[in-house]
N, C-alpha and C positions, 0 to 999 in steps of 0.2 A: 834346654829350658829348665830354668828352678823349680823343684819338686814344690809344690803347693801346700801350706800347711793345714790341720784343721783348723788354727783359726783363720786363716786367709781364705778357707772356703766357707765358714760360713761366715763371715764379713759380706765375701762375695754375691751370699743367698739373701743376707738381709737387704744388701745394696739393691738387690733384682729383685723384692720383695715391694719394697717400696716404691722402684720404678714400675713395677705392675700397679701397684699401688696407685700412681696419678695419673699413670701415661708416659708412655716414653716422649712422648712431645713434648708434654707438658714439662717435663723435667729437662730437658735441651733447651725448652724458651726458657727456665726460668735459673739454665745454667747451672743446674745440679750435677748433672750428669757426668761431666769431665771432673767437680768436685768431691763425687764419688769414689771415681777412679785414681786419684793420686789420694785418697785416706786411709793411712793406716796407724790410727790411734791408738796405743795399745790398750790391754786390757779394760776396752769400754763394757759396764752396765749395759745387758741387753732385759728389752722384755719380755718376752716370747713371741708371741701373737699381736702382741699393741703395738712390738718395734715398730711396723711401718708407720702405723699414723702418730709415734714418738718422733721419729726421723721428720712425716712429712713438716710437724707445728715446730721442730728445730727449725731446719734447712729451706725452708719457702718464707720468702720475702713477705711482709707484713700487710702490701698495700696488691698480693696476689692471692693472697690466704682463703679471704671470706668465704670469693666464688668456690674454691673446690670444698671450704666445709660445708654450704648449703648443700653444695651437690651429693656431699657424702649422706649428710641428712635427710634428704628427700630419696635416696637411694636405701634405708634405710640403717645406716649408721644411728646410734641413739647419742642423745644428745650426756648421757652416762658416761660413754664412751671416750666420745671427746673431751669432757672433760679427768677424762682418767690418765688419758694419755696426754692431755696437757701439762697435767700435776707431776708426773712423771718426767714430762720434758725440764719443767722448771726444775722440780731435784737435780736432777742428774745436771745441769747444766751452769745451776748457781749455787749449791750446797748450800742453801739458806743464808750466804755471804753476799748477797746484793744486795741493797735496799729497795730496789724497784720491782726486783725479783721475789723476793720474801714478801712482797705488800701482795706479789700479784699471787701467791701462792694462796694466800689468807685470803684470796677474793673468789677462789672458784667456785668451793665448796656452795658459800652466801649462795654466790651466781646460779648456780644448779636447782639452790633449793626456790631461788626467784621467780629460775622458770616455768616449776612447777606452780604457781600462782598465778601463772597467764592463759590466757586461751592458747591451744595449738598453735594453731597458725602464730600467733607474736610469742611462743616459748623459746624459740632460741637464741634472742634477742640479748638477753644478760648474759649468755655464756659467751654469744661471740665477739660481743662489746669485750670480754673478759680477753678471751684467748688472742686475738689483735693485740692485745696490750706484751701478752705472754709471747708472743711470736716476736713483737717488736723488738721485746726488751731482749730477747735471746739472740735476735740477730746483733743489734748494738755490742751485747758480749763476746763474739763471734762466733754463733752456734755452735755447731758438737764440736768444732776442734776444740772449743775452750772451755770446755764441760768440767767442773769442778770433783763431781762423783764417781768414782771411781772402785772395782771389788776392793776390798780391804784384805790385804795380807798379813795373815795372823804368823803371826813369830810364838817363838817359846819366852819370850819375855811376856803371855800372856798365859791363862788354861782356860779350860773347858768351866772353872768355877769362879769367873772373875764375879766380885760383886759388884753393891752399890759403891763402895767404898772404896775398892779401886779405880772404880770409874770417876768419883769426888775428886780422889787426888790426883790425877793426871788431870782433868779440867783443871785445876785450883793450880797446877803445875807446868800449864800454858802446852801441855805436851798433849800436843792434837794428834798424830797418828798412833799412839800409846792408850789415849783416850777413845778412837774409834776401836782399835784391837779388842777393847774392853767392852764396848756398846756392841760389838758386832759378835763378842759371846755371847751374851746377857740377851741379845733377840736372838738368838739360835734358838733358847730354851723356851720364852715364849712372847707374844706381845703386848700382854698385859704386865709383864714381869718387865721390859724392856724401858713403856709408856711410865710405870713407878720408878723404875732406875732413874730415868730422865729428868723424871720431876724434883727428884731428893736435890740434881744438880740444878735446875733453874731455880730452886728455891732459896738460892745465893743472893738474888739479886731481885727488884722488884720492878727493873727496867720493862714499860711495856712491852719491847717486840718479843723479848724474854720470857714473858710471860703467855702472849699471845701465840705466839708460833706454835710450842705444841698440842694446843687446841685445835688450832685449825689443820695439823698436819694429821693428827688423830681423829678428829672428824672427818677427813677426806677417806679412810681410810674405809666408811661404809660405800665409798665409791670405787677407788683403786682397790682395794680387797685387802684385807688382813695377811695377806703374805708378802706384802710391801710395806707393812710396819719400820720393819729396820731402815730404806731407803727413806722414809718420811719423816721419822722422827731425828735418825742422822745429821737432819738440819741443826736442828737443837743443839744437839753434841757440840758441832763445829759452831754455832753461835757464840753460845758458852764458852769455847774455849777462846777466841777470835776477843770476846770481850774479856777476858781475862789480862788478853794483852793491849788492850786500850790505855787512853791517858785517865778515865774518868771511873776506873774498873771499879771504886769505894761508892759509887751512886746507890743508893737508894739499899744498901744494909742491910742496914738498921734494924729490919726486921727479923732476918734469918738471925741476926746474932741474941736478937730477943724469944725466937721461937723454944731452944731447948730449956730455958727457963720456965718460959711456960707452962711446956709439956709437963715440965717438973712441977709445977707450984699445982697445978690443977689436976694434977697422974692423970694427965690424958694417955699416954703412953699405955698400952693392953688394952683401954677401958672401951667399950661396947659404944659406938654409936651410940645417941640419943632417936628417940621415933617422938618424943611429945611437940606435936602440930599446935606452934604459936597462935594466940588471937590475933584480930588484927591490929589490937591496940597496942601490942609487944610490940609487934614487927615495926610500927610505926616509933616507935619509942626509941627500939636499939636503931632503928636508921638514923633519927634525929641525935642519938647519941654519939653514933659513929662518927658525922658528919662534924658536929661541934669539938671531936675530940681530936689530944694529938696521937702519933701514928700508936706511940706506945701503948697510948688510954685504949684507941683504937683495938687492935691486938688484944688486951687483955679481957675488954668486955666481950670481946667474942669467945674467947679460950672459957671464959666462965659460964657462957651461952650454951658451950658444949660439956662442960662440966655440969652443967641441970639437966641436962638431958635432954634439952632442946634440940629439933631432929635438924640435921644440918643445911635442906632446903629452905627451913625458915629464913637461917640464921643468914643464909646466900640469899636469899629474900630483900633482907633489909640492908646487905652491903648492896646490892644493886640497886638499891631504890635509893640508899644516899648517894651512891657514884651518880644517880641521874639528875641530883639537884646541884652538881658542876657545869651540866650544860642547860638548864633551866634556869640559874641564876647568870651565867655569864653577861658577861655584859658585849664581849666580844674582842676581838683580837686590838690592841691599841696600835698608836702606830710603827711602835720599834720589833714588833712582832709580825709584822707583812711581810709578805714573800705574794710571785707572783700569784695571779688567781686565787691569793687568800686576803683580803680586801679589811681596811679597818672595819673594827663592827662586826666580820666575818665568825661564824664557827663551827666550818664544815674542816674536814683535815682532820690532820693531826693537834685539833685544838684539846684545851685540857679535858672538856665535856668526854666528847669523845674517846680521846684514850681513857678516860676514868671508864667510861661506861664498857668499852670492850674489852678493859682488862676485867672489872669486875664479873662481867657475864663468860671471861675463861677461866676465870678463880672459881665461878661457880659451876663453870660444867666440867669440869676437871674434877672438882671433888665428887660429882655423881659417878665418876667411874673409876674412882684412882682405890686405895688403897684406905684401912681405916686411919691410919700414920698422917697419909699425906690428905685425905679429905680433912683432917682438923687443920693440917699445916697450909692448906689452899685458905679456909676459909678465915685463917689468923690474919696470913699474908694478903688474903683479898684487903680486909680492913685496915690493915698496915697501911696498902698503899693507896687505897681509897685516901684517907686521913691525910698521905703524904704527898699527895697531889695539890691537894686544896690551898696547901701551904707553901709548899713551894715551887709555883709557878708564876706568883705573881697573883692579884684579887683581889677583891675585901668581899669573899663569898660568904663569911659568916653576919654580912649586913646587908648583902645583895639579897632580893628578892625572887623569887621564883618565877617567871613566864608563864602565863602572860600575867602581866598587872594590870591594875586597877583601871589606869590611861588606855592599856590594848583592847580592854575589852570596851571601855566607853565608845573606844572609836570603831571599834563592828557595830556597835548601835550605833553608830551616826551613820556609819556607812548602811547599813540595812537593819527595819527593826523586823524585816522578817526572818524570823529565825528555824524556817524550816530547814529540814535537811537537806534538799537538793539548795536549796541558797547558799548554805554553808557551803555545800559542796563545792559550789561554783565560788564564792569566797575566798577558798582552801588554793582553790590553782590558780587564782589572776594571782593572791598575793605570792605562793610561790613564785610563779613568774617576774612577779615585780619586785622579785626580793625583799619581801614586805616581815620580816620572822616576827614583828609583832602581831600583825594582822593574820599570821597563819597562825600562830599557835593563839590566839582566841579566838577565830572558827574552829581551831577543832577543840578546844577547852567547853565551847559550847556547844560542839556536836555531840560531847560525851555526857551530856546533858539529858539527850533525847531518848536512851534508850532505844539506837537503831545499832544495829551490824555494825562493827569494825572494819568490815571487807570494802566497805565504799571509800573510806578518810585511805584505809592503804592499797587501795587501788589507784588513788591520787599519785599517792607520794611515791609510789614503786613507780612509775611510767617517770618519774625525774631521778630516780635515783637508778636506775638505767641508763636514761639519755644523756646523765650530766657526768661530767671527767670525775669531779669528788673528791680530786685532791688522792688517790690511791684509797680513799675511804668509804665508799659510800656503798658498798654489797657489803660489805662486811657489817657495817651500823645498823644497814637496813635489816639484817639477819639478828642481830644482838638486841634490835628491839622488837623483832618477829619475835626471835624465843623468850623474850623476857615478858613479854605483852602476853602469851600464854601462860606465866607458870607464875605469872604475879597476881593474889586477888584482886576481885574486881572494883575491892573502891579505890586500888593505888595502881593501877595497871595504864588508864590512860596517862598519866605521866612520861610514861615511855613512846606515845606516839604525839604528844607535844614536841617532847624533846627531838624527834624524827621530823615535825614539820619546819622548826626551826633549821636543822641540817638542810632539809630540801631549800628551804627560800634561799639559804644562807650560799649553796652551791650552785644555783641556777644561772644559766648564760651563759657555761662554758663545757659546750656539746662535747662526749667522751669523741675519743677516735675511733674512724670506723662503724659509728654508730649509726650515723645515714647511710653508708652502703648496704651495712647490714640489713636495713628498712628496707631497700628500693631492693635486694636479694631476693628478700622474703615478700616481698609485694603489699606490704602491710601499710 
């Protein structure tokens, strides 16, 4: 008999780990077991302690899933959990190189935080609608055999003091394991050093997934722990370099190569954060200035925003508040822009609102935690591409008007002149349902009228932006106008859950997967 190595034996323990893990049944019906047995991947990413429920949300079929995660949960597994180990299964399985996979990646975290907003008993409802999606799309990949992440082997063609700068030109150099060598230094030393490396390279390009990814990989990481920094932001890395080798790699510039000019003309470079807390008539001003200008105006009025000393939350302030008047003005997807489930008129998806809005609200929580360098260069670049959306995607938003108009709301008073809050309320979810986005977003333009709770209008709209597929977008939106509805004052704040009940009407009717099992699971 062949002597057994140590890694064939603990391959062996994780394999028996995981089959104690579901059941030795359960894993022969669902033909794991013998798939176990002939795997010998080399040097795969293990997790410690998570491998098994990493293995079980790889390797169990998507439409067998649900049952053993309720089970795990009512068994006490937290619902933290599973999503940590899902986040980890996605890493390691698509290195932020899928597109279904990176979308589902960017939905867990939202999904987690969803849950908590529901009673008990209906919290598990967002994650597991999520992790379906994430199970799916990893079997479609062909689970762990085809796992993208892998340990990184450092050669002497790297050191112990690789910088930013090495890591730039190997990205810009299309030289992907030369570039990981260099990222997987740089997180030895720490994860905030790691999360700035990373940023310096996305800050190439202002393409949203580009942008968004390391937001959401870095906010996952108060979930998976900060000792999986390097596995999560890694995505980035390989992003970055993957799009270097595209056909379209000059998209959207413009503004990195305006950025050190900048720095220059206004010596942001050394110079101290600003702390002076805008009025609101600023904030309303630079948004409306943002929005009118181009990417470059864009960019510069903000650099000089931070050169008064304007403290940087403002200044993130009013680019999210103009990024929200792309999807309050839209008018809607026309017909040479449909795709299926994204319907003329439609603009839930990937539509421009939308990405304006979740890239702006990663430009701005990216700056709350990055560096003094790259919080100026997040909030330039937020503006940049705020500006450079609005223009080139097609519109005429600088003569479009803002949702709801004049017509939306006449016709809630013809529809009801009662205009209490449980009306509205009731208002708020037929027209959801009836994909009515003018009739929703004036009940709730006039429930912000009344001086009642916010938690009613998003207790609406979360119970649809849950049940509804969303196009890969709708936990994430939903979270981007949770956080931004918080940290935007109160007279431009509902804005952002207009803009949220348009998404809901706009995505309704086409149930996520999995999402009625999930219900009739949980008995809800």
């Amino acid at each position: 008999m062949a002597e057994q190595t140590r890694r064939d034996f603990l391959a062996d323990v994780g394999r028996g780990m995981l089959v104690a893990g579901v059941g030795y049944g359960a894993a022969r019906d669902l033909g794991l077991s013998t798939a176990w047995a002939a795997d010998d991947v080399p040097d795969s990413l293990t997790f410690g302690d998570r491998e098994p429920l990493v293995r079980l949300l790889q390797d169990t079929a998507a439409d067998k899933l649900l049952p053993m995660l309720v089970a795990k949960w009512q068994s006490g597994t937290s619902l933290r959990e599973l999503v940590a180990a899902a986040a980890l299964a996605n890493a390691r399985t698509f290195g932020g190189e899928d597109y279904i996979g990176f979308h589902t990646m960017m939905a867990l975290a939202p999904a987690y935080q969803m849950s908590r907003e529901l009673p008990s008993e209906q919290s598990p409802l967002p994650v597991l609608k999520v992790l379906y999606r994430n199970s799916q799309r990893i079997q479609d990949h062909g689970g762990h055999k085809s796992e993208i992440l892998h340990p990184v082997a450092l050669t002497d063609a790297t050191s112990k003091s690789s910088t930013t700068d090495d890591l730039h030109q190997a990205v810009l150099g299309k030289n992907r394991d030369l570039a990981e060598q260099h990222f997987a230094r740089i997180a030895q030393r720490s994860a905030d050093e790691a999360f700035n490396d990373v940023l310096e390279v996305v800050q190439d390009n202002t393409e949203v997934h580009r942008v968004v990814m390391p937001y959401r990989a870095w906010d996952l990481l108060d979930i998976v722990g900060r000792e999986h920094a390097h596995t999560m932001l890694r995505q980035s890395v390989r992003y970055c370099v993957k799009s270097e080798c595209g056909n379209h790699n000059d998209y959207a510039r413009g503004g990195s190569r305006l950025l050190p000019k900048l720095f220059d003309q206004f010596k942001l470079v050394g110079r101290p954060l600003g702390t002076k807390v805008a009025e609101d008539g600023w904030v309303e001003h630079l948004s409306k200035t943002l929005f009118a200008a181009t990417p470059d105006q864009a960019a510069e009025a903000v650099a000089a925003a931070l050169a008064e000393g304007f403290a940087p939350d403002s200044v993130g302030e009013a680019i999210t508040l103009a990024a929200n008047q792309l999807l309050l003005r839209d008018m809607g997807r026309p017909e040479k822009q449909t795709s299926a489930g994204k319907p003329v008129g439609s603009v839930h998806g990937d539509s421009i609102g939308v990405h304006a809005c979740d890239s702006a609200n990663a430009w701005r929580n990216m700056a709350r935690v990055s560096n003094a360098r790259n919080t100026a260069a997040c909030l330039i670049l937020g503006a940049w591409q705020m500006a450079h959306d609005r223009g080139s995607r097609g519109g005429d938003f600088l003569n479009w008007q803002p949702w709801p108009l004049a017509e939306h709301t006449e016709g809630l008073l013809a529809k009801s002149a009662d205009q209490t809050p449980a009306t509205l309320l009731g208002i708020l979810d037929a027209a959801v349902r009836a994909n009515d986005q003018a009739l929703a977003s004036a009940a709730v333009a006039a429930y912000s009228k009344l001086d009642q709770s916010p938690r009613a209008v998003f207790d609406v709209l979360l119970k649809y932006s849950i049940s509804e597929d969303g196009a890969l977008h709708a936990e994430k939106f939903y979270r981007t106008v949770s956080q931004e509805f918080a940290t935007t004052r109160p007279g431009f704040r509902w804005r952002h859950i207009i803009a949220l009940s348009r998404v809901a009407a706009s995505e309704c009717g086409r149930p996520a997967a999995g999402y009625d099992e999930a219900k009739r699971l949980l008995q809800t």
